[in-house]
C-alpha positions in Angstrom: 196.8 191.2 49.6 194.0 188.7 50.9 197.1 186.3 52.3 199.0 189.6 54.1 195.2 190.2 55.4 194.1 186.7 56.3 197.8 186.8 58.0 198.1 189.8 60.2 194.4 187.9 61.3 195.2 185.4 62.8 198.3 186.8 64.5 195.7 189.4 66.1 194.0 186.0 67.4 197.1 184.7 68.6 198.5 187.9 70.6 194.8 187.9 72.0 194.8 184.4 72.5 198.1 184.2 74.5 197.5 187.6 76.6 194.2 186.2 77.5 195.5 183.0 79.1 195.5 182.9 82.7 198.2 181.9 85.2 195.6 178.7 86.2 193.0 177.5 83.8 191.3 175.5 86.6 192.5 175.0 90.3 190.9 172.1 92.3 192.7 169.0 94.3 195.2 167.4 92.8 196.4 170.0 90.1 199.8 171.9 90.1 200.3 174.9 91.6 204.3 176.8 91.1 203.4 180.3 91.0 201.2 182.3 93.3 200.1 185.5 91.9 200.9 188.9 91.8 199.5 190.4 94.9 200.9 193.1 97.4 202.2 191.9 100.6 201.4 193.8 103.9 203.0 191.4 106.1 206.2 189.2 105.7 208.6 188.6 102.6 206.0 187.1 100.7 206.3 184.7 98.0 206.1 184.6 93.9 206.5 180.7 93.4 205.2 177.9 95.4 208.4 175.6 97.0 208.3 172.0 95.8 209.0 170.5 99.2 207.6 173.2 101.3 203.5 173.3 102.4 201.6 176.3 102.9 198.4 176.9 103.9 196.4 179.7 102.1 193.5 181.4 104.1 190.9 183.5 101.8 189.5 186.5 104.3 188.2 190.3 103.9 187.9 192.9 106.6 184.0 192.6 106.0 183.6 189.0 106.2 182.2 187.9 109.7 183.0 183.9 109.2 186.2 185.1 108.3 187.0 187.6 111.4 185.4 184.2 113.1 188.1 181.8 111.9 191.2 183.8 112.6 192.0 182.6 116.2 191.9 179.3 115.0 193.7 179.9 112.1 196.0 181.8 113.9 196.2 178.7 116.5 197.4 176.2 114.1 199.9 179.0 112.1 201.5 179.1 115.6 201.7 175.3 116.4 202.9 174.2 112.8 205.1 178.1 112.6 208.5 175.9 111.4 206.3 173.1 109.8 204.4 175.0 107.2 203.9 178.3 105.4 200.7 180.0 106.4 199.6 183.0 103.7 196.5 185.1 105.1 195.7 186.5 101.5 192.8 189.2 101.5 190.8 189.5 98.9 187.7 191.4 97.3 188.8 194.6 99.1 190.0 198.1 97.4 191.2 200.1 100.7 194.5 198.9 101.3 194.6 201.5 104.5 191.5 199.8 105.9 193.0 196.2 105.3 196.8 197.6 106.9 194.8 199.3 109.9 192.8 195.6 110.4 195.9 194.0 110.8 197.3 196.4 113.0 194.3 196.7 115.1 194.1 192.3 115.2 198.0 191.7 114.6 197.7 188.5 117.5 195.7 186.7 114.1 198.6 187.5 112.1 201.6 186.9 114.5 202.6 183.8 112.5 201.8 184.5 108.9 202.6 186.2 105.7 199.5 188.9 104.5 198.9 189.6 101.3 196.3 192.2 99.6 194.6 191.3 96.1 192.4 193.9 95.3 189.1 194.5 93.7 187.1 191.5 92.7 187.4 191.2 88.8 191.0 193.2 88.5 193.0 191.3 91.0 195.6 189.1 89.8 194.4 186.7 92.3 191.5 186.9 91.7 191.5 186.3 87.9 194.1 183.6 88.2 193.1 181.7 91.7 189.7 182.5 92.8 187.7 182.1 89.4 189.7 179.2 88.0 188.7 177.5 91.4 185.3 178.3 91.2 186.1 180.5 94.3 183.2 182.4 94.9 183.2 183.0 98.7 184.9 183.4 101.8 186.6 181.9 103.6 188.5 179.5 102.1 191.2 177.4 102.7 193.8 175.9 100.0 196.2 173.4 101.4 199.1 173.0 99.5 202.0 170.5 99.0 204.8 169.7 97.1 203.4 172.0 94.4 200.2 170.2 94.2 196.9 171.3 95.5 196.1 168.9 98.3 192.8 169.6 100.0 190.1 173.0 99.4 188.1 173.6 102.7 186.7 175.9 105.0 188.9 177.2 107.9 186.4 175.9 110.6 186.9 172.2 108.8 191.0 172.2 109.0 192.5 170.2 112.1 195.9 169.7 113.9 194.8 165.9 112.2 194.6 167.6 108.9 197.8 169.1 108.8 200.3 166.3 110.7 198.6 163.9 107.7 199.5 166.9 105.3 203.0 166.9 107.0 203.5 163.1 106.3 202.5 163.0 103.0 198.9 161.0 103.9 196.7 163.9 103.5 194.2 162.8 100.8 190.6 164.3 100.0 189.0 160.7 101.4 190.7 161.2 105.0 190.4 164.6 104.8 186.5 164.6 104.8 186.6 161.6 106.8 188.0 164.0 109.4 185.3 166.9 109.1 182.9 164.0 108.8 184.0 162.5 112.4 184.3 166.0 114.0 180.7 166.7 113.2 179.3 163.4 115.0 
């Protein structure tokens, strides 16, 4: 009885270890990315896996976030020059009205004229949000994720990301150094 007991346990620990797992355990440059989660898309086909030899650019925003309302025209600049170049996914996050989110982008739809928009959700019940912004100690916004060849090449600010930054990223040069040697330079 104690072995059917000690048994039925641990497989309790098991099925509660393994549901607990997240998609991404941590997320910072450098580490594999294949799957992007499971949001709802409000703008374009949207995406379930990452491309090996395809680079998008994933822009953190909310309706309610000021920096981010801030960034969009450049954001929206460089989505437009790099359009057949890269992937550009304007994910929202930390929202619950998806009608106030769908009406945002109506109401700015020149920011979003060349990319894909996803919706997460509430902060703490998101998919993205448990699998992409905690693992990468995300804890504000806006936020940029560059990503290539499945691999997370740079995390930065939208303000921060250049034509430079990407044509590197195109070539296959983009690295964290010459990346902050950029924003570095910029600032002087």
């Amino acid at each position: 009885m104690k072995k059917i007991l000690l048994t039925f346990i641990v497989l309790i620990s098991l099925v509660n270890t393994l549901s607990a797992q997240k998609l991404y355990s941590f997320l910072d440059v450098g580490e594999p990315v294949n799957k992007y989660p499971a949001v709802t898309w409000l703008k374009g086909s949207g995406i379930t896996q990452f491309e090996k030899d395809k680079i998008y650019v994933v822009e953190l925003w909310a309706t309610w976030c000021k920096p981010c309302i801030k960034s969009m025209p450049h954001m929206s600049e460089l989505a437009t020059k790099f359009k057949d170049k890269i992937t550009f996914i304007a994910q929202d996050v930390w929202e619950e009205d998806t009608t106030k989110v769908r009406q945002f982008i109506s109401n700015n739809a020149s920011f979003f004229t060349n990319s894909m928009v996803a919706f997460d959700g509430v902060q703490n019940k998101g998919d993205f949000d448990r699998n992409w912004l905690k693992p990468s100690g995300t804890f504000g916004i806006p936020r940029t994720f560059l990503i290539r060849n499945n691999t997370i090449a740079w995390i930065t600010f939208p303000f921060e990301l250049t034509e430079e930054h990407l044509q590197l990223l195109l070539e296959g040069k983009l690295t964290k150094e010459n990346a902050t040697a950029i924003v570095q330079k910029n600032k002087q």
